[in-house]
C-alpha positions in Angstrom: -54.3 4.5 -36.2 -50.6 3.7 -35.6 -48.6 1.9 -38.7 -46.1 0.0 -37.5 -44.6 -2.2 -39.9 -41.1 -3.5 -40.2 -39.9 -3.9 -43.9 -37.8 -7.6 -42.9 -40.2 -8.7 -40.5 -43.8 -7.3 -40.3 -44.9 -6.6 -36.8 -48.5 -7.1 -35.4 -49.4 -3.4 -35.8 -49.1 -4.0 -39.3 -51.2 -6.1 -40.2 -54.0 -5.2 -37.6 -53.5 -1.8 -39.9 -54.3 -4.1 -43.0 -56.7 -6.5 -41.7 -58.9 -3.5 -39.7 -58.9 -1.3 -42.9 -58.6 -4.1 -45.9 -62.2 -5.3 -44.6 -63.5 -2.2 -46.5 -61.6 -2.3 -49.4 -64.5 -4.5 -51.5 -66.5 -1.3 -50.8 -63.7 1.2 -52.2 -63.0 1.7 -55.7 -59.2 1.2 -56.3 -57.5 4.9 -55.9 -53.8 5.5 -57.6 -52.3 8.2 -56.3 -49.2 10.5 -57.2 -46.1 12.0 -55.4 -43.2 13.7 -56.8 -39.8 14.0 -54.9 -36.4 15.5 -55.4 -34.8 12.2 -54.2 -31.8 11.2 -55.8 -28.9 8.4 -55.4 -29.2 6.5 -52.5 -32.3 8.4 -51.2 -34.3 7.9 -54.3 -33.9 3.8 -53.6 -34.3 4.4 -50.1 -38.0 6.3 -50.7 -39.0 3.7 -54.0 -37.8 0.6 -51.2 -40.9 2.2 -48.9 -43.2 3.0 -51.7 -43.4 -0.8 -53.0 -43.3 -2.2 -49.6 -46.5 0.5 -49.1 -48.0 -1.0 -52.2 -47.4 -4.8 -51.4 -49.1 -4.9 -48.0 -51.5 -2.1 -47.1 -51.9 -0.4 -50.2 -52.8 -3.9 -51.7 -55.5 -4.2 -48.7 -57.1 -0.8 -49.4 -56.5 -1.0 -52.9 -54.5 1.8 -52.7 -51.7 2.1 -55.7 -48.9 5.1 -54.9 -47.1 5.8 -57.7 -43.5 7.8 -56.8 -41.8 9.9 -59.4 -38.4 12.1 -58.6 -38.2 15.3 -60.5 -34.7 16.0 -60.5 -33.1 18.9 -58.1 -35.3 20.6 -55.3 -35.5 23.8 -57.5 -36.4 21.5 -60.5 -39.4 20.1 -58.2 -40.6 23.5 -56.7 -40.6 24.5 -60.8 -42.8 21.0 -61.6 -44.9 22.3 -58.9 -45.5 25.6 -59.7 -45.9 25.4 -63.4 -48.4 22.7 -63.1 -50.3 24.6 -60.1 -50.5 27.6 -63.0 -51.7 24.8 -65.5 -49.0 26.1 -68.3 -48.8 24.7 -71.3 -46.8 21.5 -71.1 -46.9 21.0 -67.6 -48.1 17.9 -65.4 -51.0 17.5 -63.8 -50.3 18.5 -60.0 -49.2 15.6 -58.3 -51.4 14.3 -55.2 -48.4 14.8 -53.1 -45.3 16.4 -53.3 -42.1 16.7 -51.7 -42.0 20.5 -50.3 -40.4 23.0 -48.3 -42.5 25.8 -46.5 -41.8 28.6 -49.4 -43.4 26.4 -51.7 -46.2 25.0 -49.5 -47.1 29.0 -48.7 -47.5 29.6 -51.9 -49.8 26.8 -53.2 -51.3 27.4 -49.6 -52.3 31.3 -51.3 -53.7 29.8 -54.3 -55.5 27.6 -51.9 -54.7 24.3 -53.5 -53.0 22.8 -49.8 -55.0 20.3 -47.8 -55.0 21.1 -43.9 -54.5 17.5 -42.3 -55.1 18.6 -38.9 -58.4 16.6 -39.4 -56.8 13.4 -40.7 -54.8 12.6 -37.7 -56.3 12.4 -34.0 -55.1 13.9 -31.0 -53.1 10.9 -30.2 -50.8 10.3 -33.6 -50.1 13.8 -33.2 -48.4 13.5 -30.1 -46.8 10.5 -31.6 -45.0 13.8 -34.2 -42.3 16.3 -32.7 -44.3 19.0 -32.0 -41.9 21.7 -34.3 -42.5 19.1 -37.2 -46.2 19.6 -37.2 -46.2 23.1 -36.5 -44.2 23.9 -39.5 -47.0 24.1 -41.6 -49.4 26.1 -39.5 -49.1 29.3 -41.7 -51.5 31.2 -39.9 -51.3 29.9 -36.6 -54.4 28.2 -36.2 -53.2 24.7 -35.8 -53.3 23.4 -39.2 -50.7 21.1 -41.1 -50.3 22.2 -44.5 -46.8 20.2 -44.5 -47.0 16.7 -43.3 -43.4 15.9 -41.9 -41.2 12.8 -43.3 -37.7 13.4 -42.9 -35.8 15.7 -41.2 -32.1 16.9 -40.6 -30.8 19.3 -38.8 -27.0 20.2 -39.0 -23.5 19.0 -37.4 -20.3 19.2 -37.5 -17.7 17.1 -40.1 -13.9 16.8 -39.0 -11.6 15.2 -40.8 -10.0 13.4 -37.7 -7.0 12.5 -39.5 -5.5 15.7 -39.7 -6.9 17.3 -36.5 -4.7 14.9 -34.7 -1.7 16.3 -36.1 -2.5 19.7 -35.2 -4.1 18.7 -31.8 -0.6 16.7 -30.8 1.4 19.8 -31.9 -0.6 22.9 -30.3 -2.7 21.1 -27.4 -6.0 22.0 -29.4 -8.9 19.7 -28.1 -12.6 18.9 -29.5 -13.9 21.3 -26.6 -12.6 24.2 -28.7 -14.9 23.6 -31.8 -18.1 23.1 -29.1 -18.6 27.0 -29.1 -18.0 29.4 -32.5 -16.1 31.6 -30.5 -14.0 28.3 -29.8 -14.1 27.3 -33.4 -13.1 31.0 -34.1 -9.9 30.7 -32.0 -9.0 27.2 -32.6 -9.0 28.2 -36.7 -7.0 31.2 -36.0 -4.5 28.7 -34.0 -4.5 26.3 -36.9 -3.9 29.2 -39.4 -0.6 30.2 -37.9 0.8 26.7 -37.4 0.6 25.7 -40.2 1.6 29.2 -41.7 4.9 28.5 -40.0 5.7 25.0 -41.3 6.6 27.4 -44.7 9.1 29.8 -45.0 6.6 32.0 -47.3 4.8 34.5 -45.4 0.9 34.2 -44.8 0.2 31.6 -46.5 -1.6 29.2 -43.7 -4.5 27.1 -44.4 -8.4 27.4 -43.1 -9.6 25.2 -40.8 -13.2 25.4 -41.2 -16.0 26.4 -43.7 -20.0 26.6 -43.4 -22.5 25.2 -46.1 -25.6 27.2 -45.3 -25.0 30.8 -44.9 -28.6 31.5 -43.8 -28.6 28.4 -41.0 -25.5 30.4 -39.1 -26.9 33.7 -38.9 -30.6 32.8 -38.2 -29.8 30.0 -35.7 -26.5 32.2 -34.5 -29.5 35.4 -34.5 -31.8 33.2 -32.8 -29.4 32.0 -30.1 -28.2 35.6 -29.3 -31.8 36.7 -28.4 -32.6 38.0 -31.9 -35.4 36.2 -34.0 -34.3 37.6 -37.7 -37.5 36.8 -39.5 -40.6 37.2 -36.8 -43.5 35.6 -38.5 -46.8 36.0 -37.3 -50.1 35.3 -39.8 -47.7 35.3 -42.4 -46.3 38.4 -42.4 -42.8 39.5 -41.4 -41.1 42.0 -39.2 -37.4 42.1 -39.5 -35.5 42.0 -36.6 -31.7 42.7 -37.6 -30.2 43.8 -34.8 -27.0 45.5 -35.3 -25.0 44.0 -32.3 -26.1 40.4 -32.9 -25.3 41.1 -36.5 -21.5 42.3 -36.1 -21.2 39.5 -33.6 -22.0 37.2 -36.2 -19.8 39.0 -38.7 -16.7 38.8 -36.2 -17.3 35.0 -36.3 -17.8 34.9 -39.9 -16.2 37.4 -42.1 -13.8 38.3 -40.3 -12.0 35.2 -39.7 -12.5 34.5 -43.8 -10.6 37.6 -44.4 -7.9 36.1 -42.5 -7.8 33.0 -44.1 -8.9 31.1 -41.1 -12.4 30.1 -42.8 -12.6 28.9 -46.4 -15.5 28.5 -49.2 -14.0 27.5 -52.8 -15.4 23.8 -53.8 -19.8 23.5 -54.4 -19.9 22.5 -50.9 -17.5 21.9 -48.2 -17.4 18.3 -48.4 -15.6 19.1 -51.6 -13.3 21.2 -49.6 -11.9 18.7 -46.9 -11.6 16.1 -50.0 -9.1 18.5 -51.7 -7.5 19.1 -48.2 -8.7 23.5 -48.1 -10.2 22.9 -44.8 -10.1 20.2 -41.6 -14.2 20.8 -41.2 -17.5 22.2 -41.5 -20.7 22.1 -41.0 -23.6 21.1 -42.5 -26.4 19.0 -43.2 -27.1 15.4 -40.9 -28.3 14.6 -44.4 -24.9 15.0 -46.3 -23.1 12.2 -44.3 -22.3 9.8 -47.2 -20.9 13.2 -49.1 -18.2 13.2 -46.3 -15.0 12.0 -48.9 -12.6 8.9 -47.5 -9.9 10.7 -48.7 -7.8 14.1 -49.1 -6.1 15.1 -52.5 -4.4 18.0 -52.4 -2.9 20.2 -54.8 0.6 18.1 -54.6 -1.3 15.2 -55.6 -0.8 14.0 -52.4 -3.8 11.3 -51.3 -4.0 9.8 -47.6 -7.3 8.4 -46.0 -9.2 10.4 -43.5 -11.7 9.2 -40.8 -14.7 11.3 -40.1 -15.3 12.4 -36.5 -18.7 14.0 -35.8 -19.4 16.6 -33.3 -22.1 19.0 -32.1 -22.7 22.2 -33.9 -21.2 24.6 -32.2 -23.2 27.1 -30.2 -22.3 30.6 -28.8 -20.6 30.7 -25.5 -23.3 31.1 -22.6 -26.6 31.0 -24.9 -29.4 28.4 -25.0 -28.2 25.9 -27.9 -30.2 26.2 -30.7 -30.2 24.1 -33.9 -31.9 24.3 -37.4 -35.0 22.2 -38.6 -34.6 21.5 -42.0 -35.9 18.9 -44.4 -38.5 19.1 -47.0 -41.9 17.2 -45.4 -45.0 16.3 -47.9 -47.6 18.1 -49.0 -51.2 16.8 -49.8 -52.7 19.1 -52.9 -56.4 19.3 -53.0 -58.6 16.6 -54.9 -61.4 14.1 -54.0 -61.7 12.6 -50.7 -60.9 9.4 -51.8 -57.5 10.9 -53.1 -56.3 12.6 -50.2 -57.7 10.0 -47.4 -55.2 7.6 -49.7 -52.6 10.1 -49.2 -52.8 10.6 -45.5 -52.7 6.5 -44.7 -49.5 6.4 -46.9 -48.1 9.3 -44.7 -48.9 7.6 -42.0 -47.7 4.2 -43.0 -44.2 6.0 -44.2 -44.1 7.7 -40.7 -44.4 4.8 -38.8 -41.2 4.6 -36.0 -39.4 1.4 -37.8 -40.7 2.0 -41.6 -39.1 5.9 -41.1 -35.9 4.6 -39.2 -35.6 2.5 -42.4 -36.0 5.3 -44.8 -33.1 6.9 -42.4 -30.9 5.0 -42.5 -31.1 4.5 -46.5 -31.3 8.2 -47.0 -29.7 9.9 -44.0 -32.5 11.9 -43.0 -34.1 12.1 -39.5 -37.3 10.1 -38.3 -40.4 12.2 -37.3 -42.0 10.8 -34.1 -40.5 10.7 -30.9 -40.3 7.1 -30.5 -38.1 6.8 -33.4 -35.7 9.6 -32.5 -34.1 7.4 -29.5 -30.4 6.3 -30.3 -31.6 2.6 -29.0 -33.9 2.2 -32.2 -31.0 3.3 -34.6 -28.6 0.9 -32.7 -31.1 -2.0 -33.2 -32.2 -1.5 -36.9 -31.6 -4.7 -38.9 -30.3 -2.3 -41.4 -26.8 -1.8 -42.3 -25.4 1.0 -42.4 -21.7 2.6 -43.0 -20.0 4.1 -39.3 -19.8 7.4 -40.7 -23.6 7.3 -41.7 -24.3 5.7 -37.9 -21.9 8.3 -36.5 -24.1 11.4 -38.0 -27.8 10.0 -37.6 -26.4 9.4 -33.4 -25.2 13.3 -33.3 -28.3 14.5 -35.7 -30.7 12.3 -32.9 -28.8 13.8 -30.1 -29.1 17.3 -31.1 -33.3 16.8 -31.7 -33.7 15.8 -28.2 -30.9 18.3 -26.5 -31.5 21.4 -28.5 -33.6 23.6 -28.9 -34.9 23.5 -32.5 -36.0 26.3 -35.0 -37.1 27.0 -38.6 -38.4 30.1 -39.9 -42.0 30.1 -40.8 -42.9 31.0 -44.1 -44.0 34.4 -45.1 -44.7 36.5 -48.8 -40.9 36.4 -50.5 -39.3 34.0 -47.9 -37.9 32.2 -50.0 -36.2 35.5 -51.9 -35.0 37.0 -48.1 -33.5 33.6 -47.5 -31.2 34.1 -50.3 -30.3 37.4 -49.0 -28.9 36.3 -46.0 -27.4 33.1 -47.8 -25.2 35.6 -49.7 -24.5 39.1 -48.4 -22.3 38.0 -45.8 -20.2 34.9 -48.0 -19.9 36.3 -51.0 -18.5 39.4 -49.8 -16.6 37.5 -47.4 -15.5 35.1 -51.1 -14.6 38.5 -52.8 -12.6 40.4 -50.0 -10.3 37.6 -49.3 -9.3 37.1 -52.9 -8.4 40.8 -53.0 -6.2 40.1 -49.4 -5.0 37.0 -51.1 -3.7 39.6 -54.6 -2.4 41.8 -52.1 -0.2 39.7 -50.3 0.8 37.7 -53.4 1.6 41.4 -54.6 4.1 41.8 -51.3 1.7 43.6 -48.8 1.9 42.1 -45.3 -1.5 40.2 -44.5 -2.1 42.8 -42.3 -1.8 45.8 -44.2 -3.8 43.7 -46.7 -6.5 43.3 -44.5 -6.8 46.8 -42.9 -9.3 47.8 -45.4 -12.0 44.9 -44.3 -11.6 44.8 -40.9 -13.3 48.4 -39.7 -16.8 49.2 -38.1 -17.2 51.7 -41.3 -17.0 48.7 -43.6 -19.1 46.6 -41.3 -21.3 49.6 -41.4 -21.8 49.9 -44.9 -22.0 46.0 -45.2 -24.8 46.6 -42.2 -26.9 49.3 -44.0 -27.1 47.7 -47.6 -28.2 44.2 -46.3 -31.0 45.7 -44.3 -32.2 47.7 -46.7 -32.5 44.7 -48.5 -34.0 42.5 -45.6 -36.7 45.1 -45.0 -38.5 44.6 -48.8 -39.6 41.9 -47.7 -41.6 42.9 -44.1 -45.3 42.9 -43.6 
């Protein structure tokens, strides 16, 4: 059954959804139900907005009452969650539904507290779903939805326009040279000597880009170069960390970092293009109202910026491939009451406009197909900012285009993750400062970097991340 309801104007599948199930709801006894969510800010209004609107129409025709708590930071969640799975002392009663990624799911999924929903939807709403949303959840590969999705993102990239047309009038550098990493590689190196040269002190140019997920670039980059890093099957792992994919990946991460071509220094790299470090990154279709309207650099310098938006990049030649992230909800065990309560507010929130509307409020991704068309963002009654419209276009594009991916969750996921998160950028964080001491020391940025740049220091690097990776197999 297909809720379809707009929040302004409510639309005839709406209310068919109210009249055809409020003519039961003298039989039902009234069911309040719980969720807990890591929303915050904007998102946190956007998700209440849908929660009343829930409550006023059907939930008052079912007698269904969903109550919406935010617990802070995801970690702080997955905590909430955990603790009150283990019943400790002083912890919540788990929550009917919760906000949760796939590590977390797994593991209330082990202590078999997750509801499979595959039964609560027929064949035909599922269709109505992007098939990789649904099969998220299917731990074991039997077809079940342990994670019911809600909002997605997947990732893109943020230029600060302004700039880039100073160095794109000056060197002949184009937008087609961030559409591959190699590209992006070269273009950075371009914009590192230029504006090297515009001060008579040696080596000191400027990074163009920076990444905000580690772990997003080498298992998209992995997958993309014919190497799946983490192969799930029944939830257990085998590592694939293939050395060659791997140095490529290094050659078009660390290695440009040492040179001072790439550039990590504020929380995230949003905070980096507002202090003026670097001219873009990427990350989350979910960060767009992060992206800052202006630069402040160290001279105390301030100038507006416009945001430009572009595809990911991709490797030069391979099938594009782009992450599926975004926590979806899960449904904990309880009476059948309970959870049938849960699944028509999924639905309800799901629904093509109600979802475009949390969207646009939160800057997630909708779920179904017929919400992911550029035509229904274009004709939402909602306002929202160009740099938010801007994002959710690319982010919609990408779904349709590409190829998308997320790992599946396996015993320690969550800790390997991490693993790849760090090895490669912290290092990368470490090495340069020491390049950076050398050369402020009067070593040429080349002798300065000899030490970084070998296949026995990759090699090393190599050997001590996989020995880490593999912990975690089968």
């Amino acid at each position: 059954m297909k809720a379809y309801k707009r929040l302004i104007a409510g639309t005839a599948a709406a209310v068919m959804l109210a009249l055809t199930c409020g003519g039961c709801s003298a039989e039902k006894e009234p069911v309040t139900i719980t969720i807990w969510n890591y929303y915050n800010g904007e998102q946190l209004e956007a998700f209440n907005r849908m929660v009343q609107n829930f409550n006023d129409t059907v939930g008052k025709a079912q007698g269904i009452t969903v109550e919406s708590s935010s617990q802070g930071s995801v970690n702080d969640l997955e905590t909430n969650v955990l603790n009150a799975a283990e019943g400790k002392v002083g912890a919540e009663e788990l929550p009917n539904i919760f906000s949760g990624y796939a590590d977390t799911a797994y593991e209330l999924d082990q202590q078999g507290m997750v509801v499979d929903l595959n039964d609560y939807l027929t064949e035909s709403e599922k269709s109505e779903y992007i098939e990789g949303y649904l099969t998220e959840g299917d731990f074991d590969g039997d077809g079940s939805i342990k994670i019911f999705p809600t909002a997605k993102a997947t990732e893109v990239l943020y230029l600060n326009d302004t700039d880039w047309q100073a160095f794109s009038q000056a060197t002949g550098a184009t937008y087609d040279d961030l559409a591959t990493v190699e590209g992006l590689t070269a273009a950075a190196g371009k914009y590192y000597n230029w504006t090297d040269a515009q001060t008579e002190a040696p080596d000191d140019g400027r990074a163009l880009f920076g990444r905000d997920a580690m772990a997003n670039y080498l298992l998209i980059g992995a997958k993309e170069l014919g190497c799946t890093i983490f192969d799930v099957q029944n939830g257990k792992m085998t590592l694939d960390f293939d050395k060659n994919v791997i140095r490529k990946l290094w050659d078009n991460y660390y290695v440009p970092f040492i040179k001072g071509y790439f550039e990590a220094t504020g929380h995230f790299r949003s905070d980096d293009i507002k202090t003026g470090t670097i001219l873009s990154y990427v990350g989350s279709s979910s960060s767009a109202t992060f992206f800052p309207d202006s630069v402040m650099t160290s001279d105390d310098d301030s100038h507006s910026i416009e945001l430009k938006v572009l595809p990911n990049p991709h490797f030069a030649g391979c099938e594009p491939v782009s992450v599926q992230q975004g926590a979806g909800m899960v449904v904990t065990k309880g009476d059948e009451a309970e959870i049938k309560a849960s699944v028509t507010f999924l639905k309800y929130f799901t629904a093509p406009e109600n979802n475009i509307q949390f969207s646009i409020g939160s800057g997630y991704l909708p779920v179904t197909r017929e919400a992911n068309k550029e035509e229904m963002l274009a004709d939402s009654e909602i306002a929202m900012t160009s740099e938010v419209k801007s994002v959710l276009q690319m982010a919609v594009k990408t779904v349709n285009e590409n190829k998308l991916y997320t790992t599946r969750a396996f015993e320690g996921s969550k800790d390997a993750r991490k693993v790849l998160e760090y090895a490669m950028s912290d290092l990368a964080v470490a090495d340069r400062d020491t390049v950076e001491q050398r050369i402020a020391a009067g070593q040429s940025a080349e002798q300065a970097e000899a030490e970084f740049l070998t296949d026995a220091y990759f090699d090393s690097w190599y050997r001590d991340t996989l020995a880490q990776l593999q912990a975690y197999e089968g």
